[in-house]
C-alpha positions in Angstrom: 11.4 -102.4 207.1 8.8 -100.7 209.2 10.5 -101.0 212.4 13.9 -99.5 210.4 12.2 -96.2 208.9 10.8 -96.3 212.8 14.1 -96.3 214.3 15.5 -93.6 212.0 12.3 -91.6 211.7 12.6 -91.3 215.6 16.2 -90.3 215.6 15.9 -87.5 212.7 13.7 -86.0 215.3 15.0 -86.1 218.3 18.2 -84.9 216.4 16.2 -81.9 214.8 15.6 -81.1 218.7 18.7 -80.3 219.4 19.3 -78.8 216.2 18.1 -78.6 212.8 21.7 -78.2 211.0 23.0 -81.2 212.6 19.9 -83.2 211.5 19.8 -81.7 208.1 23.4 -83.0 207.9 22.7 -86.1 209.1 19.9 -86.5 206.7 21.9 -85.8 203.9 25.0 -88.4 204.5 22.3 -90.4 205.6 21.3 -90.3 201.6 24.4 -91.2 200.3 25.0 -94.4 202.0 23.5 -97.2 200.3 23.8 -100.7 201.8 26.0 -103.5 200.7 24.1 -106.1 200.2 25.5 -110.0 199.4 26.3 -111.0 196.6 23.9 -113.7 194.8 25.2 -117.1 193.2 24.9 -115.9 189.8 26.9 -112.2 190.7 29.7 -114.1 192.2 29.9 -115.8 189.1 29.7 -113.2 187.0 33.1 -111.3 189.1 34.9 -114.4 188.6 34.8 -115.1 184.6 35.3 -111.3 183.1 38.9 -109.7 182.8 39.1 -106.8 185.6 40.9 -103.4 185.8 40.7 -100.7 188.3 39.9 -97.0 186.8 41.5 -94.5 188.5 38.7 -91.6 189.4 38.7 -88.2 191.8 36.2 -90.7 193.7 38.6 -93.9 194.6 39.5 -96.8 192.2 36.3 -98.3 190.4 36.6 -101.8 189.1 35.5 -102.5 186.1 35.0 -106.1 184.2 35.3 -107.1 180.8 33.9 -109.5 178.9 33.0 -110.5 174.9 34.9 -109.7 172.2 37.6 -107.1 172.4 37.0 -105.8 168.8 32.9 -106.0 169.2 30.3 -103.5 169.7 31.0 -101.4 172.8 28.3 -101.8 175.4 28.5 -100.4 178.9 26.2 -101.8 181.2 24.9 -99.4 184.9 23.3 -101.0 187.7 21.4 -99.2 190.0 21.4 -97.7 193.6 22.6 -100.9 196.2 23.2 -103.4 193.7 26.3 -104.0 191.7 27.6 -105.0 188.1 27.1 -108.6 188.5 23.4 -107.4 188.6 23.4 -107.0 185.0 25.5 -110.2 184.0 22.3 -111.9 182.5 22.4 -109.4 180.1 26.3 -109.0 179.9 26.4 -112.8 179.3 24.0 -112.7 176.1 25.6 -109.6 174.7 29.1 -111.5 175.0 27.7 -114.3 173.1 26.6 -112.5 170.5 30.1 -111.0 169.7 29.4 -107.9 171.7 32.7 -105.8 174.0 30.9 -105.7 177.4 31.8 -103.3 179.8 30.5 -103.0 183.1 32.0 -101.3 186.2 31.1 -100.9 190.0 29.3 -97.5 191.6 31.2 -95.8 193.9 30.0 -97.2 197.7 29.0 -100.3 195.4 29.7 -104.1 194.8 33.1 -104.2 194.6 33.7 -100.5 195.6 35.2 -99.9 199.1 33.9 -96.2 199.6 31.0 -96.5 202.2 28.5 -93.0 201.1 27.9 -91.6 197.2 25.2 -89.8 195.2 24.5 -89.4 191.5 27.3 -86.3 190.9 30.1 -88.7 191.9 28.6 -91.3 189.7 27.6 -89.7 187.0 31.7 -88.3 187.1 32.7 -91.8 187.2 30.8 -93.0 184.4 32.2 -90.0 182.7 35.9 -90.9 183.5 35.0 -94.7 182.5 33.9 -93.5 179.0 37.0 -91.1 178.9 38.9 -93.3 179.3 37.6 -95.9 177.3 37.6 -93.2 174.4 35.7 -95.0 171.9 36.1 -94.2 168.3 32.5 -95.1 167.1 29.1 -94.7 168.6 28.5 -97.3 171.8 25.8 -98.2 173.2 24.2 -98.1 177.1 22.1 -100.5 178.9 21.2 -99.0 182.3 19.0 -100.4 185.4 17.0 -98.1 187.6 19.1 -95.3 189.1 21.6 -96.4 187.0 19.5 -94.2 183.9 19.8 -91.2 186.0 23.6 -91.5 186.1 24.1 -92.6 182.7 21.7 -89.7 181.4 23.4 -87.1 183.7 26.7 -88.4 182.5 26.0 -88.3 179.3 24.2 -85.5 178.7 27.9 -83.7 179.9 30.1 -85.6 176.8 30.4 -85.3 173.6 30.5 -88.7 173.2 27.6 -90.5 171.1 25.6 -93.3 172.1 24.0 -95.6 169.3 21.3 -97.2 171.3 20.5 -96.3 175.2 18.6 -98.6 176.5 16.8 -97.7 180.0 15.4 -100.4 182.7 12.7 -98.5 184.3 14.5 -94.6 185.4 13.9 -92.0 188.4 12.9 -88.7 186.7 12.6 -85.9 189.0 15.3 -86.0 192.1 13.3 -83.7 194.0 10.4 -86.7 194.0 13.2 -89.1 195.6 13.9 -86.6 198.2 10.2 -86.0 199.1 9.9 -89.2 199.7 12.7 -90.0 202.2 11.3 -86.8 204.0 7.3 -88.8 204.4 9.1 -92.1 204.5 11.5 -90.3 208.2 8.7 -88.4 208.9 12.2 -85.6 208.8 10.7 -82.1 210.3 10.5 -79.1 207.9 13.8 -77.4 208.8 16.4 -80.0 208.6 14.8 -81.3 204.9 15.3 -77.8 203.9 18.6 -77.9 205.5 19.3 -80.8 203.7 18.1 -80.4 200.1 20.5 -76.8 200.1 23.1 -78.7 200.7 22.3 -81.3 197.7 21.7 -78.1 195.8 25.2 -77.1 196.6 26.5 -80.4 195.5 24.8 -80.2 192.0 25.4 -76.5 191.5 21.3 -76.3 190.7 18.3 -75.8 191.7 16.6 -79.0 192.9 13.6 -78.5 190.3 16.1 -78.8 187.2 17.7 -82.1 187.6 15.6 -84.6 186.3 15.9 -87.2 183.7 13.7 -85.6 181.6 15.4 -82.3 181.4 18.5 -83.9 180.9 18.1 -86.2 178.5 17.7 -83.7 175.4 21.6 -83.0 175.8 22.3 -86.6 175.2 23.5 -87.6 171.9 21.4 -90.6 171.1 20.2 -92.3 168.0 17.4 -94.1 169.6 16.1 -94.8 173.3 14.6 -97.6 174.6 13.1 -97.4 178.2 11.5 -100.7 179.3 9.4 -100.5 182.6 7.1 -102.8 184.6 3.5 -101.0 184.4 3.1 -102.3 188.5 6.6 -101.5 189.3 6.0 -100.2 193.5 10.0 -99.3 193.4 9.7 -96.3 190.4 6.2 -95.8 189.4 6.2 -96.3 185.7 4.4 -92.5 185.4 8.7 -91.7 185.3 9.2 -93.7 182.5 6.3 -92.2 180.5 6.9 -88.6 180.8 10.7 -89.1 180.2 9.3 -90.8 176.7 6.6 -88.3 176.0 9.5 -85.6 176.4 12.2 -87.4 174.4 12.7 -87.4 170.3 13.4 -91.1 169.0 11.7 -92.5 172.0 9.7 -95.7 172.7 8.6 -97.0 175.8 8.2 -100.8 176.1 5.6 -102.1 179.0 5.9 -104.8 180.9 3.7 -106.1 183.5 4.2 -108.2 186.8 7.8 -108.5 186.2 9.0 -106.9 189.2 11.4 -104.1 189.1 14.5 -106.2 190.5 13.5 -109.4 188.4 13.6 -107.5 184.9 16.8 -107.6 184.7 17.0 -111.0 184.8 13.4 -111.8 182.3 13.3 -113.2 179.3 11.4 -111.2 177.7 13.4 -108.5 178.5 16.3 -110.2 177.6 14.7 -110.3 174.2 13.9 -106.3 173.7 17.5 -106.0 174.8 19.4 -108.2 172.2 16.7 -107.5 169.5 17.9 -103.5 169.9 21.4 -103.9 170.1 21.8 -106.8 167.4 19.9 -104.7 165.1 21.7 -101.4 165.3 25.0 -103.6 165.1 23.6 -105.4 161.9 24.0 -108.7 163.8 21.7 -111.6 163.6 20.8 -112.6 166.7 22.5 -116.2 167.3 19.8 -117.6 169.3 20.1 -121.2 167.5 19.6 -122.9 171.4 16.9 -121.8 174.4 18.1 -119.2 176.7 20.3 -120.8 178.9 17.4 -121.1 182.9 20.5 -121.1 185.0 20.9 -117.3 184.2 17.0 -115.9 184.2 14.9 -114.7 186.8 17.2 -115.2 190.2 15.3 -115.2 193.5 14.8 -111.9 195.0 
């Protein structure tokens, strides 16, 4: 890793020499390109036993997978930035057993996805055009990973659409926060970052300072939020997580510690906060009559 933000640091500068606008560009596809990584054991799994349709969206054709009972509780599961719905099948698998409709889909330039370069706009329109489409008659539900709260907050905050319970695996808050930190991380020269972060104004219509999760998340339609987050997670300090709560109504914040911020999605324990939300709401007893199944917890990251 330390030779990689090297490499790039170097070349962000040497670009900036020859000029700023060209750098600041650079920078800002730079951003939007997230890496495909492979798919683990259990993901490959998980794209090979759900039913799978292609949305049609303004940003390409997103697949989406569907598994559980067609006449259940709608759930709609969001992975985060460089992962991909089979990220969340530990959680998708439970939810199915216990009668739930699971929905999951693919982020642009994700999984599945063939795009090469997003950012949160184009996914919080696709999860916009997913739910559209979907067009459910009765409150659903949201269980979201990482950046995968920003989208589902931004898209949700945009529909008039309401969510029963939205459950949040650790969340960004403040975009400008991310961007500050790919400017220390490239060592990126003053000129091109400002270059750059006009242009993601541009994008978003906004001012940098007013996107956030926390600003945001007042205009969604939510009867209860759950946000779970590891206390020692070093990918989102958990500091996001608490002011989002503090500024939220029909909030709680659930800490967990040493779990990493990739592995929670995959804990038991989590697992458990999860199912104990969503059964509850549904007025569904939670058929846990056997152990949780090991083949599906904690993968090796």
């Amino acid at each position: 890793m330390k030779i990689y933000l090297t490499i790039f640091g170097l070349y962000f500068r040497v670009l900036s020499l020859l000029s700023n606008k060209i750098a600041g560009q650079k920078a800002f596809q730079f951003l939007q390109k997230p890496r495909k990584l492979k798919f683990r054991q259990r993901e490959n799994q998980f794209y090979q036993n759900t039913k799978t349709y292609l949305l049609h969206t303004e940003y390409g054709e997103i697949p989406c997978y569907e598994t559980g009972n067609s006449n259940g509780k709608l759930v709609i599961l969001v992975h985060g930035w460089e992962s991909n719905a089979g990220s969340l099948s530990g959680i998708g698998h439970l939810l199915a057993e216990q009668g739930f409709r699971v929905i999951s889909f693919d982020l642009p330039a994700h999984g599945n996805q063939n795009a090469t370069h997003t950012n949160l706009f184009e996914c919080k329109e696709v999860l916009k055009s997913l739910v559209s489409y979907l067009n459910p008659a009765h409150d659903f539900s949201i269980v979201s990973h990482s950046f995968g709260s920003a989208v589902a907050t931004y898209a949700m905050s945009e529909v008039n659409y309401s969510l029963d319970q939205f459950i949040c695996l650790s969340s960004p808050n403040k975009l400008a926060f991310l961007f500050e930190t790919f400017k220390e991380m490239f060592q990126l020269p003053a000129k091109p970052y400002k270059i750059m972060l006009e242009k993601i104004e541009t994008l978003f219509g906004k001012p940098l300072e007013k996107i956030s999760v926390e600003k945001m998340m007042p205009s969604v339609n939510y009867k209860n939020l759950t946000i779970i987050h590891d206390i020692n997670d070093k990918v989102l300090p958990f500091a996001f997580s608490k002011q989002i709560a503090a500024s939220s109504s029909s909030s709680e914040l659930i800490t967990i510690k040493n779990v990493g911020h990739y592995r929670m999605v995959w804990d038991r324990d989590v697992f458990t906060f999860v199912l104990n939300r969503l059964s509850t709401s549904a007025r569904i007893e939670p058929k846990l009559t056997a152990p949780l199944d090991p083949s599906i917890l904690h993968p090796q990251y």
